[in-house]
N, C-alpha and C positions, 0 to 999 in steps of 0.2 A: 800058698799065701801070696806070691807074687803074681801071680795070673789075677786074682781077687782083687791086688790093688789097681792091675792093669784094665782091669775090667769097670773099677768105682771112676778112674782118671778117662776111660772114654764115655762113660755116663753123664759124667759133668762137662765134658766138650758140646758133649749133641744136646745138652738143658740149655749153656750158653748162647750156642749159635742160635735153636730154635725161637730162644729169646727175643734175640737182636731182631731176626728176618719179622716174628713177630711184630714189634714196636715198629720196624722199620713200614712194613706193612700198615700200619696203622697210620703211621707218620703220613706217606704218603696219599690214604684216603681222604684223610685232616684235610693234605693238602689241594687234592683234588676237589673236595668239598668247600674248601674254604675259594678256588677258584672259579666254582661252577657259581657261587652265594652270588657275587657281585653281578652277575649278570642278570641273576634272578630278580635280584634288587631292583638292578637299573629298567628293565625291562616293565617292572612293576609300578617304578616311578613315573614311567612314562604313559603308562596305562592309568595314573591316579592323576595326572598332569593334563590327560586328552579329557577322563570323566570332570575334571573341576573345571575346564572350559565350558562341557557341555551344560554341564549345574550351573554357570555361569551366567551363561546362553538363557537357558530354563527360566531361570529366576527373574532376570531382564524382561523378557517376554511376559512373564506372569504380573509383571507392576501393569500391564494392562486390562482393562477390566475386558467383560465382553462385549458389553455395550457402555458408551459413556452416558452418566447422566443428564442434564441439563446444564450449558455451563451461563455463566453471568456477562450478557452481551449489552449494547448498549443497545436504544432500541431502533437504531436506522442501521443495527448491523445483524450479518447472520452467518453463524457457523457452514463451512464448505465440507464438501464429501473432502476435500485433497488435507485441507486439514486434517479431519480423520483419520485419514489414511495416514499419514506425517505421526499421526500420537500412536496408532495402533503399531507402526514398524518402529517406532525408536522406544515401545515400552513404556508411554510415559501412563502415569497413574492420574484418575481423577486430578488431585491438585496438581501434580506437574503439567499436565496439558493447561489447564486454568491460569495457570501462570505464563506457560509462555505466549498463551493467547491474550493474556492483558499484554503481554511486549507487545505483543505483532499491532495490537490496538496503539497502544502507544504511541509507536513509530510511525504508524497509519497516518496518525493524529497527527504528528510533530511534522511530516512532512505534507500535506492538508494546510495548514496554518501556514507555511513556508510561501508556499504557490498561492494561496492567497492573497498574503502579503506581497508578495511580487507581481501578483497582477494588481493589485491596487494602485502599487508605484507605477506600473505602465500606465493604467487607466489616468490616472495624475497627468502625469508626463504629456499621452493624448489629446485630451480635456485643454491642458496647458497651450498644447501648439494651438487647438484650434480656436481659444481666444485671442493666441499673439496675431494668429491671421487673420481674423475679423479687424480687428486694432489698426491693423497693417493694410487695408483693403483700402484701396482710393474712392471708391462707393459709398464703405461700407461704416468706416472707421474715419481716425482721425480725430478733425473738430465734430466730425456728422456719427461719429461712434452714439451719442448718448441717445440723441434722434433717432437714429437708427434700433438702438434697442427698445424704446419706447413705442414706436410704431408696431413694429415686430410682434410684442407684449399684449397691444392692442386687438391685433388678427387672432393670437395666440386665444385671450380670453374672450374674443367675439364666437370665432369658431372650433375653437378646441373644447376640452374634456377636461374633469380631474383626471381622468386615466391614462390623456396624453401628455399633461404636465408630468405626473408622475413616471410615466416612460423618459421622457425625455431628461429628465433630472437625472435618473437612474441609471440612464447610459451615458449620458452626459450628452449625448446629441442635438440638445438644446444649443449647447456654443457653438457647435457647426456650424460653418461659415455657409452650405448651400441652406440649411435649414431657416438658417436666420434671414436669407436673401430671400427666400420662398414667402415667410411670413411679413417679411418687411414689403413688399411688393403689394401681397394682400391690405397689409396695414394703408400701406396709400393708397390705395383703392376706396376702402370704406371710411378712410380719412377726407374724404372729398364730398362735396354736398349729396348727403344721400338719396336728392330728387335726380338727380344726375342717373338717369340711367338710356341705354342703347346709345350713349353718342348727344342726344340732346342737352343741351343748354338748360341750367334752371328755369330760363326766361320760359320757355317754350316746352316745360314738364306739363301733364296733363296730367288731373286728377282723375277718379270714379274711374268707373267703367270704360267710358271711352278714353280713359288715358291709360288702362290695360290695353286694350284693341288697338292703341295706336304704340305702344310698347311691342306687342307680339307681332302687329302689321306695321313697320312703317311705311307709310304712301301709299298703303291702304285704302279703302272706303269703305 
């Protein structure tokens, strides 16, 4: 009877311990498993982090078409390969390229009008001196300014053009003080008895034929 109870009290030793080592056992895999997870994880996240870059990438790219279609220019402009080039690597889609090519138009335009207007101010300004210097010329100007341009006007409409009035307006070279000295010169010239030619005297102009022959020959026969 005593050996029997001796023998139930080592039966329940070796159930307990086998227990413990068991759970402990387990315990431990838990936590080797629950160690190994996080790395698993991490590792996974950085692999879902690299892929939604490259989806990223992908998609950016794909807003380009393959070919663009025809975009809305005005008509003294025209689309550039570098352009192109600019929309296909930054992704941009039919309308975003169309848009930012109305900027680029824009700004074209905004500074275009700029330079314009600043050379008008110059041309002004030019224009400006070369009347003060006509005004200012002891020749030219003065009390003999108004004379002076009226002679000038003279040459101007005897032997000019509409085509060189229109130049000259246009550039303003008309106010040029050499210009005006050149036609005013002329102007006296034809401002003077128009029998007056080679050096002779009205008295002693020749009419007809032999007053050509004596125009081409003087002292002639």
């Amino acid at each position: 009877m005593k050996t029997m109870l001796i023998q139930i009290l080592m039966m329940v030793g070796n159930s307990d311990h086998g227990g413990n080592t068991h759970a402990d056992g387990n315990a431990n895999n838990g936590n080797d498993n629950a160690g190994s997870n996080p790395g698993n994880d991490g590792q996974s996240g950085t692999d879902n982090d690299a892929g939604g870059d490259s989806n990223a990438d992908t998609q950016s790219n794909q807003g380009a078409p393959e070919k663009y279609a025809d975009f809305k220019l005005p008509e003294d402009r025209q689309i550039t390969d570098e352009f192109l080039a600019e929309a296909k690597a930054n992704g941009w889609t039919q309308e975003q390229a169309q848009l930012e090519l109305d900027r680029t138009i824009e700004l074209e335009n905004s500074t275009i009008k700029d330079f314009t207007a600043q050379q008008q101010t110059q041309r002004k300004a030019l224009v400006q001196s070369w009347v003060d210097e006509v005004r200012a010329d002891p020749e030219l100007g003065g009390d003999k300014h108004d004379t002076t341009m009226a002679v000038a006007k003279k040459a101007l409409d005897t032997f000019g053009s509409p085509e060189l009035n229109q130049l000259l307006e246009k550039t303003g070279l008309g106010s040029n003080i050499l210009v005006i000295r050149c036609f005013q010169a002329i102007g006296q010239k034809i401002s003077e008895d128009n029998r007056f030619v080679g050096g002779q005297s009205p008295g002693n102009h020749q009419t007809g034929d032999a007053g050509v022959l004596a125009r081409m020959y003087p002292g002639g026969k």
